[in-house]
C-alpha positions in Angstrom: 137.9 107.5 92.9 137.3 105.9 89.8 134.4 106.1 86.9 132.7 103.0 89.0 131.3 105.5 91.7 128.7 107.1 88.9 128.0 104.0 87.1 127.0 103.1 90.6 124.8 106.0 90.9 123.2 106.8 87.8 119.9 104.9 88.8 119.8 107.0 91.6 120.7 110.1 89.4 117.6 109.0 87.0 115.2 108.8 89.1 116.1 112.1 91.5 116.4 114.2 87.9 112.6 112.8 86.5 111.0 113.6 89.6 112.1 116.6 89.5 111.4 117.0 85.9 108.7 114.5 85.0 110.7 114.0 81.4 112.7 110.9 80.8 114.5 112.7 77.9 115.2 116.0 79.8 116.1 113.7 82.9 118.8 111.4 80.8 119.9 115.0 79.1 120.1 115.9 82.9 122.3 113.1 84.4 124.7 112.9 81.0 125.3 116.8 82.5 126.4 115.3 85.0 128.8 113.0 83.6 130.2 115.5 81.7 130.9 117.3 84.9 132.1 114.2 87.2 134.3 113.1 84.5 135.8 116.3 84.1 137.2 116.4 87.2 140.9 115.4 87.8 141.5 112.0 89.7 143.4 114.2 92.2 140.0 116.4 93.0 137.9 112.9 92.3 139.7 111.2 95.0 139.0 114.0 97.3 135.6 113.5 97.2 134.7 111.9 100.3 130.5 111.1 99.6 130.3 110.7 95.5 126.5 109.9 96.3 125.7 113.5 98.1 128.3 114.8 95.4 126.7 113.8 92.7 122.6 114.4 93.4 124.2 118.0 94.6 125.1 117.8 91.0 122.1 117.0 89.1 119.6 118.4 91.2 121.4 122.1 90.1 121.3 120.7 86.8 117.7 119.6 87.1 116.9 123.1 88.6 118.5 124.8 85.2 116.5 122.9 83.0 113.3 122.6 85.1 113.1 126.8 84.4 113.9 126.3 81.1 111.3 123.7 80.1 108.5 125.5 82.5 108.6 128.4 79.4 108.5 126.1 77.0 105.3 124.4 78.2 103.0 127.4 78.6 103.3 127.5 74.8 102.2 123.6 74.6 99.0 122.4 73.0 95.9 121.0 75.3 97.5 119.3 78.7 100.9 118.9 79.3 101.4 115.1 80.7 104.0 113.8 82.3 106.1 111.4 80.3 105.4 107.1 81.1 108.0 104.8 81.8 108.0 101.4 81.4 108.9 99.8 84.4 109.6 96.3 87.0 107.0 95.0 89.0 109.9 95.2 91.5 109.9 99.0 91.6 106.2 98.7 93.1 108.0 96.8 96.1 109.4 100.3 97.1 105.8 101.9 98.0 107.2 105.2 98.6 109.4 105.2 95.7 105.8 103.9 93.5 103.6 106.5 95.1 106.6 109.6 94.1 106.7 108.1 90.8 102.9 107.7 89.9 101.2 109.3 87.4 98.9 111.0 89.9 101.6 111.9 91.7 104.1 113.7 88.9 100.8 115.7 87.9 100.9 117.2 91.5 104.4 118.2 91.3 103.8 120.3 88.3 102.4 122.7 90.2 104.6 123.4 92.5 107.8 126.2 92.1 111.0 124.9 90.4 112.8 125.3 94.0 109.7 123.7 95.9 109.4 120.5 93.8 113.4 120.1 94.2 112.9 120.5 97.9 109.9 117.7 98.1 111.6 115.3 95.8 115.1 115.3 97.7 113.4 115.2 101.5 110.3 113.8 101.6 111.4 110.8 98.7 115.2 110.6 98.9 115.4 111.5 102.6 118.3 113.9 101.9 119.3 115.9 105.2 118.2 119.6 104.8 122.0 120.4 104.9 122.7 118.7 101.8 119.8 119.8 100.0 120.3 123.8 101.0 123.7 123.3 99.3 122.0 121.5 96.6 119.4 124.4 95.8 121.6 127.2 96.9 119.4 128.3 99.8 119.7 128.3 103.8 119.0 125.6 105.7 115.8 127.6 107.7 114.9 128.8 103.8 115.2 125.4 103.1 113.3 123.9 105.9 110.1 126.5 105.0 110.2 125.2 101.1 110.1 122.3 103.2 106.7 122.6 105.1 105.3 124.6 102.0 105.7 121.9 99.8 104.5 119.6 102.3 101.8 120.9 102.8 100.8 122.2 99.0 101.3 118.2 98.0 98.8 116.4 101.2 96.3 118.9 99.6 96.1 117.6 96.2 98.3 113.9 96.4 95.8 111.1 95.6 94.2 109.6 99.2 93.5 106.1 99.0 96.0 103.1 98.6 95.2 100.3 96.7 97.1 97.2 96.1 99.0 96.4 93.2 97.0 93.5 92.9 93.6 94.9 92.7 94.8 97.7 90.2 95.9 95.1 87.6 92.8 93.3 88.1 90.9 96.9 87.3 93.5 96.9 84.2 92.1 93.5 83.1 88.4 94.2 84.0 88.6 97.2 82.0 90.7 96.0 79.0 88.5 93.0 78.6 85.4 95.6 78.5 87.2 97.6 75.9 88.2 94.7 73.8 84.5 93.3 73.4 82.8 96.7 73.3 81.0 95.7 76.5 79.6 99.3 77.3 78.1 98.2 80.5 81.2 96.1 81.6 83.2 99.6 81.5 80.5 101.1 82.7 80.8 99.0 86.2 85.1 99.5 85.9 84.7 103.5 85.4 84.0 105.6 88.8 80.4 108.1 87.9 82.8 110.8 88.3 85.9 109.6 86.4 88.1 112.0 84.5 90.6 111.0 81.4 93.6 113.4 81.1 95.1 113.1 76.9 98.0 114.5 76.4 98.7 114.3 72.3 100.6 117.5 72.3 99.1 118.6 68.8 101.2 115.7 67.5 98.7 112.9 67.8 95.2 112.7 68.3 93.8 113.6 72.0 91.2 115.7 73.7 92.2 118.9 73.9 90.2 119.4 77.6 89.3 116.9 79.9 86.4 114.2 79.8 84.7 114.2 83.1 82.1 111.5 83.7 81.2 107.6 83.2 79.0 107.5 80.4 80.7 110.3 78.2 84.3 108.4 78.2 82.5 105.0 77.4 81.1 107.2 74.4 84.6 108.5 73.2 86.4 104.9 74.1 84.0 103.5 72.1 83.9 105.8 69.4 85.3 104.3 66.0 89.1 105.5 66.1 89.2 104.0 69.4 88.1 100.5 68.2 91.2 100.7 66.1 93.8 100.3 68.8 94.6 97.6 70.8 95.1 97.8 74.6 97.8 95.9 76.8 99.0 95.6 80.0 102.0 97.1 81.8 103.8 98.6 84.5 104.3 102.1 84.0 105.7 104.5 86.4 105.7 101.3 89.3 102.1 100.4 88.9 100.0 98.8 86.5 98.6 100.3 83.4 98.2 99.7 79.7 99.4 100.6 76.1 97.4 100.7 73.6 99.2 99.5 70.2 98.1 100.0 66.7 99.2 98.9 63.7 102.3 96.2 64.1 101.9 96.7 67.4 103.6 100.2 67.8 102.8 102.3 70.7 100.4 104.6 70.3 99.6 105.8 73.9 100.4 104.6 77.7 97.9 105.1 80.1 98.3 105.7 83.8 95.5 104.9 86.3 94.3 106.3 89.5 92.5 103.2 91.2 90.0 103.9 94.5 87.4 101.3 95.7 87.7 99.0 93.0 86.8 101.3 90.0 89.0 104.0 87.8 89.0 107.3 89.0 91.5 109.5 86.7 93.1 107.9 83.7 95.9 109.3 82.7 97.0 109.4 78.6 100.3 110.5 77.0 100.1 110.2 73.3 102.7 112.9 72.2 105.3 110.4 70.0 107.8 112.3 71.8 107.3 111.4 74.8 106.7 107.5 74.1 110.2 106.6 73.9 110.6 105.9 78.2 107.9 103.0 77.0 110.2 101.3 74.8 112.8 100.0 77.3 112.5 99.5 81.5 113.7 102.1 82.9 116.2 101.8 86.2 114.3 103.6 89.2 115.8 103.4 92.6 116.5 105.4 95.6 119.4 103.5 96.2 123.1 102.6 94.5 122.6 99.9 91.8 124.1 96.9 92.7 127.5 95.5 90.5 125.8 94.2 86.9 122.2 94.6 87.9 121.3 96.8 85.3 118.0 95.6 83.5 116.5 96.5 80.2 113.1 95.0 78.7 111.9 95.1 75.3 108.6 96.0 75.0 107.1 91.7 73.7 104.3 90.1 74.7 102.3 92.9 75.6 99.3 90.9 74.4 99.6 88.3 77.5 100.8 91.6 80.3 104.2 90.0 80.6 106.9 92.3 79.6 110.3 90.1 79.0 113.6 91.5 80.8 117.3 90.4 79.5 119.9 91.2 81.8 123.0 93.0 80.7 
């Protein structure tokens, strides 16, 4: 069994270790854990290794686990709300709904709040469709302790997972309604984009400029978005997290912010904010999300150009 068997995996790897994590950095720190441990072993015990794909999430889902409790201490000391981080990503990973929905913004806030062993659980049945064998090895739990987590989760998630569906079409067209509104200063135009109710999450970790609580309601987020140090910044589209969004870029065009949307009956319900610089780096290249093996030389990375027109440009390695 040669080194081929993870470079097949790693997408996979990725994306199991972010959803369980909702950190590109901790998730890469995650699977390179992993690497270190696969490639440690001897080719005699690599041979033996019948499944390298159930071998190797068994892997990084303990190592996920590990630093999941390690980072959960580390964020009851952080400043304002904690955010998940935004990747840049293919219009081709919104072809996988399921895959889309798990990796939403919406959708990685919910997981916060569930246990370290509960949002392992979720993510490995209910996304990756692992059998509950597998995954009690995984967590180091029995399969009826397992299958409880299970129905916990389940049902802890339907309670608070975002309830209407909207194509990918009609949320880029909300992107553009609202970024033309926001380019012009047309308070009424995002006025008629924003839901009465809407909510804007920041996340600027004390490292960038964000609210430090919430802003609930139409007309005072068309005051802040307006507000001078907003005019200074730039939005564009793009697909973050397998649906589309925006960046806003200051000056020469550096990131500043990506923002997540939750989209429901033609008008913006949550928006979703990450500002912290440290977690702006998964914007900077497409990131490989799959539930599946990557196929021989299809790996994909896009620089962040053209952001002006919404077309991000991909070069094939």
């Amino acid at each position: 069994m040669s080194d081929d068997s993870f470079v097949t995996h790693r997408g996979l790897l990725f994306t199991v270790a972010y959803e369980m994590l909702g950190s590109a950095a901790d998730a890469e720190d995650v699977v390179q854990e992993t690497w270190l441990r696969w490639s440690g072993l001897r080719d005699g015990a690599r041979a033996e290794v019948r499944d390298p794909r159930t071998y190797l999430v068994r892997i990084v889902t303990r190592q996920a686990l590990n630093r999941l409790r390690t980072v959960a201490r580390r964020r009851e000391d952080y400043i304002g709300p904690w955010l998940p981080e935004p990747l840049l990503t293919s219009p081709d990973v919104a072809d996988d709904v399921e895959l889309a929905e798990n990796v939403s913004m919406a959708m990685l806030t919910v997981l916060e709040t569930l246990l370290p062993a509960e949002r392992a659980v979720f993510v490995l049945r209910e996304v990756f469709d692992v059998p509950y064998e597998e995954i009690a090895d995984a967590v180091g739990k029995s399969e009826p302790a397992v299958r409880q987590i299970a129905h916990r989760a389940r049902r802890h998630v339907a309670a608070r997972r975002p309830r209407t569906q909207v194509s990918r079409a009609e949320q880029r067209a909300v992107v553009d309604r609202f970024l033309a509104a926001l380019s012009t200063g047309d308070v009424q135009g995002l006025m008629d984009v924003l839901a009465p109710d809407v909510v804007l999450v920041s996340d600027g970790g004390g490292l960038a400029g964000a609210a430090r609580k919430p802003i609930t309601g139409a007309e005072r987020l068309v005051r802040f978005l307006t507000s001078r140090g907003a005019r200074d910044v730039v939005g564009a589209p793009a697909w973050l997290n397998g649906a589309p969004g925006f960046l806003l870029l200051g000056d020469d065009d550096v990131v500043v912010a990506a923002v997540g949307l939750a989209v429901e009956h033609g008008q913006i319900q949550r928006m979703y904010a990450v500002a912290n610089p440290g977690k702006l780096e998964g914007v900077a290249t497409e990131a490989a999300l799959t539930r599946a093996p990557r196929a021989r030389g299809s790996g994909q990375r896009a620089a962040v150009k053209g952001l002006p027109g919404g077309e991000m440009s991909a070069n094939v390695d």
